[in-house]
C-alpha positions in Angstrom: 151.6 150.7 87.4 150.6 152.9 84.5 151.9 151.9 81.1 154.6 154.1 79.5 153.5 155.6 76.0 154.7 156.0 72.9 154.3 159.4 72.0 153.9 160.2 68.1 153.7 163.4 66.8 154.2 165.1 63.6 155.9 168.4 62.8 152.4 170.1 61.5 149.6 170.8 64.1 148.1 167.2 65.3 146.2 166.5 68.9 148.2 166.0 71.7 152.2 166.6 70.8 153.7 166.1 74.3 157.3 167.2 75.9 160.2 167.7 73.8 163.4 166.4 75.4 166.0 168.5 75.5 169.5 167.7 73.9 173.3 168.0 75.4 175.5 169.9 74.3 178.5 167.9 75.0 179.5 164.2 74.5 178.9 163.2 78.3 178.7 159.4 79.4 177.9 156.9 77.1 175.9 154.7 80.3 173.8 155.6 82.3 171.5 153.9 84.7 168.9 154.4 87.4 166.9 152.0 89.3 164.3 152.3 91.8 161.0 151.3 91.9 157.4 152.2 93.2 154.9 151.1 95.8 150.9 151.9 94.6 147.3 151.4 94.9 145.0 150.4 91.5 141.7 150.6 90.8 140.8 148.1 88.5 138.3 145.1 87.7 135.8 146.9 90.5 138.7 145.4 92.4 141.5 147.5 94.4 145.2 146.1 93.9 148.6 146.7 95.7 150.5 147.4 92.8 154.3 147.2 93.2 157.1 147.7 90.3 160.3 147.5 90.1 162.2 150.3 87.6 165.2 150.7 85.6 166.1 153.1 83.3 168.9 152.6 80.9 171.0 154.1 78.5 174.4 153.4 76.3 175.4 154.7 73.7 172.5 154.9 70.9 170.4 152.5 72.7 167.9 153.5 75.6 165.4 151.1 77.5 162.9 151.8 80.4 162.1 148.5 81.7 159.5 147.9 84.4 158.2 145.0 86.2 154.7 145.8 87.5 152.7 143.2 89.2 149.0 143.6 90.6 148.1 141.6 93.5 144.7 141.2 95.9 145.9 142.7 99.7 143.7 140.1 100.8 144.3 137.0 99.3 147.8 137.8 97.5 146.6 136.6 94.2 148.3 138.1 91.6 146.1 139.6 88.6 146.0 137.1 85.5 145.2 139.0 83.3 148.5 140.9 83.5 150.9 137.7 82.3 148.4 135.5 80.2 149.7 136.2 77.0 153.0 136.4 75.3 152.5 140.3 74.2 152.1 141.1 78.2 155.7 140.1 78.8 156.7 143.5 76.6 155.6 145.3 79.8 159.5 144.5 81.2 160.6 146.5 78.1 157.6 149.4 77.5 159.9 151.6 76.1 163.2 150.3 73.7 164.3 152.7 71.5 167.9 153.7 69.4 168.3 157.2 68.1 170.8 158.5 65.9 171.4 162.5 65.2 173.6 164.8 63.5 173.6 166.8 66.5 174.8 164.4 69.1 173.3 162.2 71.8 170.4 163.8 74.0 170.0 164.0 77.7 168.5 160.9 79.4 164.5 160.2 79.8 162.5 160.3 82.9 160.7 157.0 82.2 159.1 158.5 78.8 159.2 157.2 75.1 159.0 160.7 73.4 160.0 161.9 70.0 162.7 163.7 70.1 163.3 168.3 69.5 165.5 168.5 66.3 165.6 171.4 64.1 165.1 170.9 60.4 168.2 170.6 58.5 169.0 167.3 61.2 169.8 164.4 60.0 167.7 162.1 62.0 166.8 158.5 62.6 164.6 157.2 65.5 163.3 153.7 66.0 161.2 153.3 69.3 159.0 150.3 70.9 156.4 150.9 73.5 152.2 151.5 73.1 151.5 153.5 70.4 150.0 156.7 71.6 148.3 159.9 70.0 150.0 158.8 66.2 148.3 160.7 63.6 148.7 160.4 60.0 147.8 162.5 56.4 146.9 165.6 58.5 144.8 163.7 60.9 142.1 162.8 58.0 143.7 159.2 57.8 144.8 158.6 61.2 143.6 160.8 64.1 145.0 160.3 67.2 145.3 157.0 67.4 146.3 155.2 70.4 146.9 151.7 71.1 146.2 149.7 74.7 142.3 150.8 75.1 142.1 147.1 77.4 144.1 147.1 80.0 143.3 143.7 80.3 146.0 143.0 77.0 149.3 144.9 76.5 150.3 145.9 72.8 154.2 147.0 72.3 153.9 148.9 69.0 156.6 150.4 66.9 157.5 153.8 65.4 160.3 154.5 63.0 161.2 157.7 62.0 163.9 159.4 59.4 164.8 162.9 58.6 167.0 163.5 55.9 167.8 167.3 56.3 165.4 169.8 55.4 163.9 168.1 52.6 163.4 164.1 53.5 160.9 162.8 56.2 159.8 159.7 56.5 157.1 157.6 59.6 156.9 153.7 59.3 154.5 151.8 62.1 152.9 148.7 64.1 150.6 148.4 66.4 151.8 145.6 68.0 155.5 143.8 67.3 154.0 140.6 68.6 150.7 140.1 66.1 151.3 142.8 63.6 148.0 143.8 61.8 148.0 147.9 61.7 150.7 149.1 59.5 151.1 152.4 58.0 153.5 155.2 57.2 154.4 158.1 55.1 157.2 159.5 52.7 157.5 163.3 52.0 159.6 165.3 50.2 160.1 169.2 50.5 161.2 171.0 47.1 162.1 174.0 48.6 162.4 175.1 52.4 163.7 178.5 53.2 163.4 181.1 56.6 164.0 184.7 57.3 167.3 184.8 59.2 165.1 186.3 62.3 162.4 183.5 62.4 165.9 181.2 63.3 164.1 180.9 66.9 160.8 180.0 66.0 161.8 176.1 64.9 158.6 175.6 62.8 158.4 178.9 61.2 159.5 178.1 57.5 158.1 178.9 54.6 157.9 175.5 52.2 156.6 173.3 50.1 156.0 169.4 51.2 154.6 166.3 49.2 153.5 163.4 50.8 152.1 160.3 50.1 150.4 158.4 53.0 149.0 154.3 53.2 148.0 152.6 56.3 146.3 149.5 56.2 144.9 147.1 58.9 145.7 143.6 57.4 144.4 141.3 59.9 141.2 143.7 60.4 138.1 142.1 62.2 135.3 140.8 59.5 133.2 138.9 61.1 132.5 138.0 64.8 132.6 134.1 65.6 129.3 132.9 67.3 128.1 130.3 69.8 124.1 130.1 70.2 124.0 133.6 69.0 126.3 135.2 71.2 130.0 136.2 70.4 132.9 134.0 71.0 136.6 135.0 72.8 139.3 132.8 73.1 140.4 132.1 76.9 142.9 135.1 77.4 139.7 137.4 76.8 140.3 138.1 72.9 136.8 138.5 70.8 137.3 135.2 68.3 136.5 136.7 64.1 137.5 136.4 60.8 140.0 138.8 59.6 140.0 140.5 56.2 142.0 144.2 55.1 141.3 147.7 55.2 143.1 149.9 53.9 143.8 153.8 52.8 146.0 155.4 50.7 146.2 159.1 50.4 148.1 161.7 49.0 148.4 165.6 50.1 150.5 168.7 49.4 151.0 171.4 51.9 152.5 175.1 51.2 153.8 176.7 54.7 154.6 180.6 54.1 156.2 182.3 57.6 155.7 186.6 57.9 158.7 187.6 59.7 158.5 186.1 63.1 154.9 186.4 64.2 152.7 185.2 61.7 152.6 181.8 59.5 150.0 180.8 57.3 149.4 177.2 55.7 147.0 175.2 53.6 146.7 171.7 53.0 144.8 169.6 50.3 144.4 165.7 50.9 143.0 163.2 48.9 142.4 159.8 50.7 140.9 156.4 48.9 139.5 153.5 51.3 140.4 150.9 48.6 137.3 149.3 47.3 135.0 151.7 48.6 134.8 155.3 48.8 136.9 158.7 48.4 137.5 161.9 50.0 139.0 165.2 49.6 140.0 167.0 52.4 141.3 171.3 52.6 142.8 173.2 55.3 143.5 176.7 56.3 145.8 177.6 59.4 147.2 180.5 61.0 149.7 180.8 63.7 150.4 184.3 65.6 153.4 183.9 67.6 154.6 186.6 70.8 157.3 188.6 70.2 159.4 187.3 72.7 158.7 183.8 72.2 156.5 183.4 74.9 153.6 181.8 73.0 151.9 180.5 70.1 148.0 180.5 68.8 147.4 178.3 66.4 144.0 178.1 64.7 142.8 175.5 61.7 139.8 175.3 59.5 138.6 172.3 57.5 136.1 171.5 54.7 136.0 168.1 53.2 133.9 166.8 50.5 133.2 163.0 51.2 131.6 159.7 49.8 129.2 158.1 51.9 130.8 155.3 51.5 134.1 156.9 52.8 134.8 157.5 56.9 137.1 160.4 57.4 139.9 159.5 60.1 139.0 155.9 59.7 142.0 155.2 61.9 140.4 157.7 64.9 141.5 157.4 68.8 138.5 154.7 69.1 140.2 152.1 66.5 141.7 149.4 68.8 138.0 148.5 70.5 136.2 149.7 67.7 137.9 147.4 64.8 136.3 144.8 66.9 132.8 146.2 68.0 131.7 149.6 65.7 128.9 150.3 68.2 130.8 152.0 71.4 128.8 154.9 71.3 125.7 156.1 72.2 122.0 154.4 70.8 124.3 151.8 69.1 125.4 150.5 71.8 122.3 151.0 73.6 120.7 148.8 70.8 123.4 146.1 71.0 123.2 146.0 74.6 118.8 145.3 73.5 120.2 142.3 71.9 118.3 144.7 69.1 121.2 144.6 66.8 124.2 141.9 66.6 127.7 142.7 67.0 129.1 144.4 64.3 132.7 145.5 63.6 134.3 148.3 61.6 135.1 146.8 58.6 131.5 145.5 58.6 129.8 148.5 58.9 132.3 149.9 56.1 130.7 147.4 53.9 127.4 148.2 54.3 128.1 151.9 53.2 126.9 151.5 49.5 125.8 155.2 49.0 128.5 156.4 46.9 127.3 160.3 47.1 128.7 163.1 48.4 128.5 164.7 51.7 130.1 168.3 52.5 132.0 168.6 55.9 133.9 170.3 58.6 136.8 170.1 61.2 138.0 173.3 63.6 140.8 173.3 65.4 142.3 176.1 68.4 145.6 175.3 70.0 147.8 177.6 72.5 151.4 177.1 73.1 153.8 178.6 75.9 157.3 178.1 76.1 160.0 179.0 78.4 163.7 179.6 76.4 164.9 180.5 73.0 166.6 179.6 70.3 167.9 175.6 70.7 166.6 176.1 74.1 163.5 177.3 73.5 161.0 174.4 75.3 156.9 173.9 75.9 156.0 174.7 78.7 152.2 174.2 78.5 150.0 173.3 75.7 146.2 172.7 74.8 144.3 172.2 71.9 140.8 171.2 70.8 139.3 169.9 67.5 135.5 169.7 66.4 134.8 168.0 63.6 131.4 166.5 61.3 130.5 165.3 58.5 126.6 167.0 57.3 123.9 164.3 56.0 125.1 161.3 58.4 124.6 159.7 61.8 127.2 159.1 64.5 130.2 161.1 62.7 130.8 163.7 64.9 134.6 164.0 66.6 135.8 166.3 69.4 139.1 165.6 70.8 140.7 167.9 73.7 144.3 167.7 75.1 146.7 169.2 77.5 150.3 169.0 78.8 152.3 170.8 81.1 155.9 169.2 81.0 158.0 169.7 83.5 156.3 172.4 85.2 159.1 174.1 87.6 161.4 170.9 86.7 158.9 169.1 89.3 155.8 168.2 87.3 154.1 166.6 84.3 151.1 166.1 83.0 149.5 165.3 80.0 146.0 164.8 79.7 143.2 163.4 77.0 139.7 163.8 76.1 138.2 162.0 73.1 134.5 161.7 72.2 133.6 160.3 68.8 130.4 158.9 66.6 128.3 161.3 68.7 125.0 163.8 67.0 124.2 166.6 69.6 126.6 169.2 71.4 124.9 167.5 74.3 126.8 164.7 73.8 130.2 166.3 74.2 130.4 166.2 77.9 129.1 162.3 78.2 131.5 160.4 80.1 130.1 156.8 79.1 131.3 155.7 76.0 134.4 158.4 76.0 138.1 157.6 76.1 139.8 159.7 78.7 143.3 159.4 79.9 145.4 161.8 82.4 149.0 161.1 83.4 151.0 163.2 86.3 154.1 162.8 87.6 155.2 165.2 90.3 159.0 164.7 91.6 158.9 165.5 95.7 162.6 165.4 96.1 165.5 164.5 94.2 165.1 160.5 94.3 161.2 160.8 95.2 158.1 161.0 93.6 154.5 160.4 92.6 153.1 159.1 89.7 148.7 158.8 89.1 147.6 158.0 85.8 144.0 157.0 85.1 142.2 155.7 81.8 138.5 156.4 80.9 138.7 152.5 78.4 137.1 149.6 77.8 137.2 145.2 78.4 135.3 143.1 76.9 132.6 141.5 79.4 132.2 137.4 79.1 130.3 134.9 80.5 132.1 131.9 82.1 131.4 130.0 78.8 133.4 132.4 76.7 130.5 134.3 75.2 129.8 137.9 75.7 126.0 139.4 75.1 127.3 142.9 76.0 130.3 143.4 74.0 132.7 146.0 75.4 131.8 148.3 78.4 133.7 151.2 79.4 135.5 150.3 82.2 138.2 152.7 84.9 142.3 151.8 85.3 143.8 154.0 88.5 146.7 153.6 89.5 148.7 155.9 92.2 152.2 154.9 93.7 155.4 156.8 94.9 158.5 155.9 93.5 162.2 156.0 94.5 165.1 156.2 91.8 168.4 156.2 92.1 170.8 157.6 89.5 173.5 154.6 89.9 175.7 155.6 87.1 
C-alpha cells in the first residue's frame, strides 16, 4: 500500500505543485464517510508481498482524516513484514493524512485519499494545519529548501506536519516538522505584502498580481547527524534499522524580497533577491528572473526562470534538497562517493560533516534554469490544472558534486478518471551524462485510475533507499538504492 503524501507547495513557481481541490459552493453535509479497502501485490525487500488495506476516508466539520491500515505479508509463509510495525512512528500509517482547515470561503469538497493544499484566491482568509509525509516542501524560493520530501526508507514511516495561514492579501505564513514523533527538521516562513493590486481583467488568472512581498525564512535541523557511531570500524544501527550518531544543529536563516508586476492578462514578470546564512559557516546571495505568458483563453501557462547566485564555498545552496532525509545521515549517495565508500576507501560521512570541512570561505558564481507548462480546464473560481510539468537545472562553477536537475509531472484528474503525479530528482552529479543515471536517483510515480464508480487502481513506485546491515548491526555499505512497488485495486463506498 503506497503511502499518502503531504503535498506542499508555495504560491511562487516551486517543483512539483500537485492538484488543487476544488471548493463547494454551498454548505452541504458536515460528515461524510467512505470506506473500502484494496487487495495488491508489492515489490519490496527483493521479496514480493500480498499487500492488503483496509480504507476510510472521513470528514466532519473542519476536521478530515484518511486513515489506512496496510499490512504486508509473505503468500507463502504468511509472515507479516516487520519492518512495517517496529517502531512507534509506523503506527501514524492508520492516520497518514489528519488535517483541519478553516476558510473565509466555506468548507471544500471531500478528498480522494489525498493530503493536498488547498485552491484559495488571495484576499482568503486561510488557515490549514495537515499531518501526513512531508512531500515536495520547498522553502526561500527553493535556495533553502528544494523539494524536499520525507519517507526516502520505506523501511520507517515519518508523519510530518505543515501549518499554513493566509491573512488576506497581505499575511502568509508556513510552519513545519518532519516527523511529529522525533521532531528534528523545523522550519517556516513569515511574509508580508505592502501593496497587492490586479487589473480588473487578470480577475481569472489567480496568480496574476502585481506586488510587493517580504519574507524572512529559518529552517533548522536540530537533532542533525554529526558523527556516525562505530563498532570495529564499521557503522552502528540500533535494532529497528536506524544508523546510531551524535546529533548536533544546522541551521539557515534567510531573507528575500520579491516584486511581481502582471501586463494585462498574458504576461507577468518577477524577480527575486535572497540572501541565505548557514550559521557558523558560509553565505550566499541568490537572484531570479521569471516570465510567465499565459493563453488568452486560459488554456495554458509557460513559465520560464533564470538564476545566478554568488556563493561561499563554505555555503551549499538548497541545503535542505530532495536527498536530505538519507543524505543527513550518509553525504555520499551519489556517484564516485559512494563508489569510494562502498571501497571502504573513505568512512561514512554525513552532511553536517562534510559542511564542516568546507573551510574555503571564497566565492563561487552559479546558476539554476527553470521551464514549466501549465494547462487548465475552467475559469474564473473554477479554473483547475489539468496537466503540469516542469524541469530545473542547476550548478554551482568551481566545485564537485553540486549539480541538481529535478523533473516533475501531474495530470489530476484526467477525464475525472485519472491521476498521476510523477518525480525525477538527480543531485551532487558533474557531467550531463549523469542526468539519465538511475542508480543513486530518487524517482517516485503515483497513478490512480478510477474504473467505475466504487472501483479502482492505484500503482505507486519509489526509486529510494534502506540502509543495508549485517546481522551484528553494522553496515560496511551504508545506504543502497533500493525499489517499493505496489499495485492493488480498491473498492470504496460513499456510506454517508
Amino acid at each position: 500500500m503506497a503511502a499518502l503524501t503531504l503535498w506542499t507547495t508555495t504560491p511562487r513557481a516551486q517543483p512539483a505543485e500537485p492538484a488543487e481541490a476544488s471548493r463547494e459552493t454551498t454548505e452541504g453535509e458536515t460528515f461524510d464517510l467512505d470506506a473500502g479497502g484494496e487487495l495488491g501485490y508489492a515489490r519490496l525487500d527483493q521479496r514480493n508481498w500480498v499487500a492488503p488495506t483496509l480504507a476510510a476516508d472521513l470528514r466532519l466539520a473542519a476536521l478530515q482524516s484518511a486513515i489506512r491500515i496496510p499490512i504486508r505479508f509473505r503468500f507463502d509463509t504468511g509472515d507479516v513484514r516487520e519492518k512495517d510495525w517496529d517502531e512507534p512512528s509506523d503506527y501514524f500509517r492508520v492516520a497518514q493524512c489528519t488535517r483541519i482547515d478553516f476558510s473565509s470561503m466555506g468548507r471544500f469538497e471531500r478528498e480522494r485519499g489525498l493530503c493536498q493544499p488547498w485552491q484559495v484566491q488571495r484576499d482568503d482568509y486561510y488557515f490549514t494545519a495537515r499531518m501526513g509525509p512531508l512531500y515536495d516542501l520547498s522553502l526561500g524560493h527553493g535556495t533553502i529548501v528544494s523539494s524536499y520530501s520525507g519517507n526516502l526508507n520505506p523501511d520507517h514511516f515519518e508523519p510530518g506536519l505543515l501549518a499554513e495561514l493566509q491573512l488576506h492579501e497581505f499575511v502568509h505564513g508556513r510552519v513545519t516538522l518532519d516527523n511529529v514523533t522525533r521532531p528534528s527538521l523545523v522550519g517556516g516562513f513569515l511574509s508580508l505584502l505592502p501593496f497587492a493590486y490586479e487589473l480588473p481583467e487578470t480577475r481569472q488568472w489567480f496568480e496574476e498580481t502585481s506586488h510587493l512581498r517580504i519574507e524572512a525564512t529559518a529552517v533548522s535541523d536540530l537533532g542533525a547527524p554529526d558523527e556516525v557511531l562505530t563498532a570495529f570500524g564499521r557503522p552502528l544501527a540500533d535494532e529497528s534499522n536506524n544508523l546510531l550518531y551524535t546529533t548536533a544543529p544546522v541551521t539557515v536563516v534567510g531573507g528575500d524580497l520579491e516584486y511581481v508586476y502582471a501586463f494585462g492578462r498574458q504576461l507577468r514578470a518577477a524577480v527575486h533577491a535572497d540572501w541565505n546564512w548557514i550559521t557558523g559557516h558560509g553565505m550566499g546571495g541568490h537572484g531570479q528572473a521569471q516570465f510567465v505568458y499565459n493563453h488568452p483563453d486560459g488554456i495554458y501557462s509557460v513559465r520560464t526562470q533564470g538564476e545566478l547566485r554568488f556563493v561561499q564555498r563554505n555555503y551549499i545552496p538548497s541545503y535542505f534538497d530532495s536527498y536530505y532525509d538519507i543524505q543527513r545521515q550518509q553525504y555520499a549517495l551519489a556517484g564516485e562517493a559512494r563508489e569510494r565508500l562502498e571501497r571502504g576507501d573513505e568512512d561514512l560521512v554525513t552532511k553536517r560533516e562534510f559542511l564542516e570541512s568546507l573551510t574555503d570561505d571564497s566565492w563561487d558564481p552559479g546558476v539554476q534554469g527553470s521551464l514549466e507548462l501549465e494547462a487548465f480546464r475552467g475559469t474564473g473560481t473554477d479554473r483547475r490544472r489539468a496537466f503540469r510539468a516542469r524541469a530545473f537545472l542547476g550548478d554551482t562553477f568551481g566545485r564537485q558534486g553540486d549539480g541538481q536537475f529535478v523533473v516533475t509531472a501531474e495530470m489530476p484528474r484526467l477525464g475525472d478518471k485519472i491521476d498521476l503525479y510523477a518525480l525525477y530528482s538527480r543531485q551532487n552529479f558533474d557531467t550531463i551524462a549523469d542526468l539519465v543515471k538511475l542508480d543513486d536517483t530518487l524517482v517516485k510515480l503515483r497513478v490512480r485510475w478510477d474504473l467505475a464508480a466504487k472501483i479502482y487502481v492505484l500503482l505507486t513506485y519509489g526509486r529510494l533507499w534502506q540502509l543495508q546491515t549485517r546481522a551484528d548491526g553494522t553496515t560496511d555499505r551504508g545506504f543502497q538504492s533500493s525499489n517499493d512497488f505496489n499495485v492493488s485495486l480498491g473498492y470504496a463506498e460513499e456510506l454517508q
